[in-house]
Backbone as numpy.savetxt, mean C-alpha at the origin, in Angstrom:
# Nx Ny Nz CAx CAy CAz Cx Cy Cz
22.43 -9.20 -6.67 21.23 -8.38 -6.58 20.60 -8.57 -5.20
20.27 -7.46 -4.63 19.79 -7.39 -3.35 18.33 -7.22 -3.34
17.84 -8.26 -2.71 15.69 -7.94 -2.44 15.45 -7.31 -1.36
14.63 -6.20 -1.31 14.60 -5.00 -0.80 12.72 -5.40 -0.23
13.03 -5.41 1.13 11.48 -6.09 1.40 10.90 -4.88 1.71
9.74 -4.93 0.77 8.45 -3.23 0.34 7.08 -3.63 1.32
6.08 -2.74 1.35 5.01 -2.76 2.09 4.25 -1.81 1.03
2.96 -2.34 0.76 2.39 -1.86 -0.48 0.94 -1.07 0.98
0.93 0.42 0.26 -0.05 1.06 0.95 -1.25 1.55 0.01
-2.54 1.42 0.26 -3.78 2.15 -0.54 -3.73 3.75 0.28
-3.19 4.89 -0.92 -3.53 5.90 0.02 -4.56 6.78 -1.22
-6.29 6.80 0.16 -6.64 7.45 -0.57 -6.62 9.24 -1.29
-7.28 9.64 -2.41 -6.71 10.99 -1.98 -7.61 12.02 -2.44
-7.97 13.07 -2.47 -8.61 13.98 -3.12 -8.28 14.69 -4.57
-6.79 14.40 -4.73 -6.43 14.90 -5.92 -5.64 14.23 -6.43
-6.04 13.35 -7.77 -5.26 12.39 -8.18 -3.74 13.04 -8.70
-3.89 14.16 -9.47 -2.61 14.72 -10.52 -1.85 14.94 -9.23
-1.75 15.85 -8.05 -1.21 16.27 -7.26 -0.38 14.78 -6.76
-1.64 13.90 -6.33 -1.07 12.81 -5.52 0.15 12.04 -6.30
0.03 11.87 -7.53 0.39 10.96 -8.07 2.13 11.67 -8.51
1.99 12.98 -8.64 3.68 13.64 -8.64 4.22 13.38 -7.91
3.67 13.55 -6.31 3.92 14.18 -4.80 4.74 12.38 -4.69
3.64 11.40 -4.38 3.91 9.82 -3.67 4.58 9.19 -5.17
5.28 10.01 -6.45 5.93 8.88 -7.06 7.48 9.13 -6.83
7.84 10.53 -6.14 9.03 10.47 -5.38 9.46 9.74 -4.52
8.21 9.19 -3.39 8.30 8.61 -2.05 8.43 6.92 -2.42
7.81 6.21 -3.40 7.88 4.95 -3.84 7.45 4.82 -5.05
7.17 3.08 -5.36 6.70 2.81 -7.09 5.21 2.68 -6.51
4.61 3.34 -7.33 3.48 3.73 -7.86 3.21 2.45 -8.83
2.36 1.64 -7.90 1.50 0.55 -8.70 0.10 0.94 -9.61
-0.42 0.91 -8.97 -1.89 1.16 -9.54 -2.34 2.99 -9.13
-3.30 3.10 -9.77 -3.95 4.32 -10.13 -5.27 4.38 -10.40
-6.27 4.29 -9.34 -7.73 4.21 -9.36 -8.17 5.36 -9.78
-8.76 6.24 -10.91 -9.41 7.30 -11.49 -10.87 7.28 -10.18
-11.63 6.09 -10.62 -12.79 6.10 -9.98 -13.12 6.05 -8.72
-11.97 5.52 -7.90 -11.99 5.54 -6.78 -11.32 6.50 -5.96
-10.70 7.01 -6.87 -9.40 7.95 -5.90 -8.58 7.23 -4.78
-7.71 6.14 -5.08 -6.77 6.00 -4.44 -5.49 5.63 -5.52
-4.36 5.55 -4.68 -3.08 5.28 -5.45 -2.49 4.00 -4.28
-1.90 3.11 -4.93 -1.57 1.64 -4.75 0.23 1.90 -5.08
0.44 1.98 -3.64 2.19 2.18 -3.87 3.11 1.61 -2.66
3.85 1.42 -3.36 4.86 0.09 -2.39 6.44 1.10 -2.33
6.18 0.79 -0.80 7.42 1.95 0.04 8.68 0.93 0.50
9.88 1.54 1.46 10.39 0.26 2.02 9.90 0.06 3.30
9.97 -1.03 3.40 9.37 -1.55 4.75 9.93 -1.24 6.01
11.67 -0.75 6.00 12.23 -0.38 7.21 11.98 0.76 7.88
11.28 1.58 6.13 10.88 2.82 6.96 9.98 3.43 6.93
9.29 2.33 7.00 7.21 2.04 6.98 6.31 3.11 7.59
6.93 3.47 9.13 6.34 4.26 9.70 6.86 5.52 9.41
8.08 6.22 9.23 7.93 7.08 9.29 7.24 7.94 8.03
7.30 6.66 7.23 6.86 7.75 5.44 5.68 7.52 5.37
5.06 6.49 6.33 3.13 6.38 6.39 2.59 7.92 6.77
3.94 7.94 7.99 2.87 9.67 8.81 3.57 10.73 7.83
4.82 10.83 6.82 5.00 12.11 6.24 4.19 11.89 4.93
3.38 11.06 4.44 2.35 10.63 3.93 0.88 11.27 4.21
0.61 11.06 5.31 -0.77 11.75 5.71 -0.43 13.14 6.05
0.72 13.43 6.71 0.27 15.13 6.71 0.42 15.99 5.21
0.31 15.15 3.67 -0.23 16.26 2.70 -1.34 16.45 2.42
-1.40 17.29 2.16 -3.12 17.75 1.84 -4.19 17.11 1.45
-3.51 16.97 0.26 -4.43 16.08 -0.67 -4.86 14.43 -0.45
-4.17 13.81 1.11 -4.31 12.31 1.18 -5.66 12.78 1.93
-6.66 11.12 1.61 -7.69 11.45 3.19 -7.36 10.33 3.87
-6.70 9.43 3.41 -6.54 7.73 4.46 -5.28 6.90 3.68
-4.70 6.31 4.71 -3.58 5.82 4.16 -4.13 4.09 4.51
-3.55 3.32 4.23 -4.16 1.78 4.76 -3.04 1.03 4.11
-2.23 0.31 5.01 -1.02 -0.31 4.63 -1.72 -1.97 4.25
-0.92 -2.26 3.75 -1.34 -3.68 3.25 -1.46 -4.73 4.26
-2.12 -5.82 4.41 -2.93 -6.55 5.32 -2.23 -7.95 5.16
-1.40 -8.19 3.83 -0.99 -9.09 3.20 0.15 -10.17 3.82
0.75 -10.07 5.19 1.54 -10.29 6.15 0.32 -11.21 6.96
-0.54 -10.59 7.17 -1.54 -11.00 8.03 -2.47 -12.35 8.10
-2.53 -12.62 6.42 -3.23 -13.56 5.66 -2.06 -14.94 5.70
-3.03 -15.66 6.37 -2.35 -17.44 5.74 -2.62 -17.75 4.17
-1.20 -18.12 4.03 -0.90 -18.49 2.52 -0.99 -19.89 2.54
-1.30 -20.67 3.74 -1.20 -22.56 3.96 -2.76 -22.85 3.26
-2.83 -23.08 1.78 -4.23 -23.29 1.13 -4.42 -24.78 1.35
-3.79 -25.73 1.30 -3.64 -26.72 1.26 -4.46 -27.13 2.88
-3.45 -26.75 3.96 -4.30 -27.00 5.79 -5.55 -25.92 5.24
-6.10 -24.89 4.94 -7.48 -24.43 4.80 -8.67 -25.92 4.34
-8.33 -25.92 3.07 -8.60 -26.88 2.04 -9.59 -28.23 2.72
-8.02 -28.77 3.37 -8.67 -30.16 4.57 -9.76 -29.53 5.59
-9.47 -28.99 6.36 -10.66 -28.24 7.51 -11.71 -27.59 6.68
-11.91 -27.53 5.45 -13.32 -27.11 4.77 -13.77 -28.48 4.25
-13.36 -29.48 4.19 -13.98 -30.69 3.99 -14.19 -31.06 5.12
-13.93 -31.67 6.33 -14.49 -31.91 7.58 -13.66 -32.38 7.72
């Protein structure tokens, strides 16, 4: 079995029914905010950019925002010590 490294994007949208047909072709469709209007969906990562921008030019997206989660230190332990002094 092969692990297939994904990039999870918040794209928000104006029309949930539309969005949610349209972006469950393009990846898996995690989450589904009613109240907020966004959809929480994880693409592949090799081809991050180009399906971010064939992403925003449909109608119905207003903001795409790729996940931040790369960015964040996972070392809780070195945090931990430097918040005690």
């Amino acid at each position: 079995m092969n692990i297939v490294a994904r990039l999870g994007l918040a794209v928000w949208v104006k029309d949930l029914k539309a969005a949610r047909s349209s972006l469950s072709r393009l990846g898996n469709v995690h989450y589904i905010s009613k109240r907020l209007k966004y959809i929480y969906i994880y693409i592949d990562f090799h081809s991050a950019e180009q399906m971010i921008k064939r992403i925003e030019r449909m109608p119905f997206v207003l903001k795409v925002e790729p996940s931040k989660r790369k960015d964040i230190s996972l070392d809780f332990e070195h945090n931990q010590l430097d918040a005690m002094g």
